[in-house]
Phi, psi and omega in degrees: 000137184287149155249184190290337176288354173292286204292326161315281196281047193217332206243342180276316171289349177253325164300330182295311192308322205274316195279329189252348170299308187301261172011304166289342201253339171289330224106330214247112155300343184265327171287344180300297200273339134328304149304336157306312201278291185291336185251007158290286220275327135339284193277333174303273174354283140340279185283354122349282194288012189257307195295320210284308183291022178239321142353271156327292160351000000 
């Protein structure tokens, strides 16, 4: 079962993903490095909660 730092950085990495698609097809570098941005700090989260839940085990 997941916890919340999986799904919370699981759900920051596909908004990041979804945010630098808009960015590129807009144009705008700054929303592009934002979505970037945003799915780095997705997976550090995510892997956090893999570790604490590995932990856990």
């Amino acid at each position: 079962m997941a916890n919340e730092h999986q799904t919370e950085g699981k759900g920051k990495d596909l908004g990041g993903k979804l945010k630098e698609e808009a960015g590129d097809l807009l144009g705008n570098d700054k929303m592009k490095r934002e979505g970037q941005a945003d799915q780095v700090e997705g997976k550090v989260q995510k892997g956090y909660g893999d570790a604490k839940e590995k932990l856990k085990d």
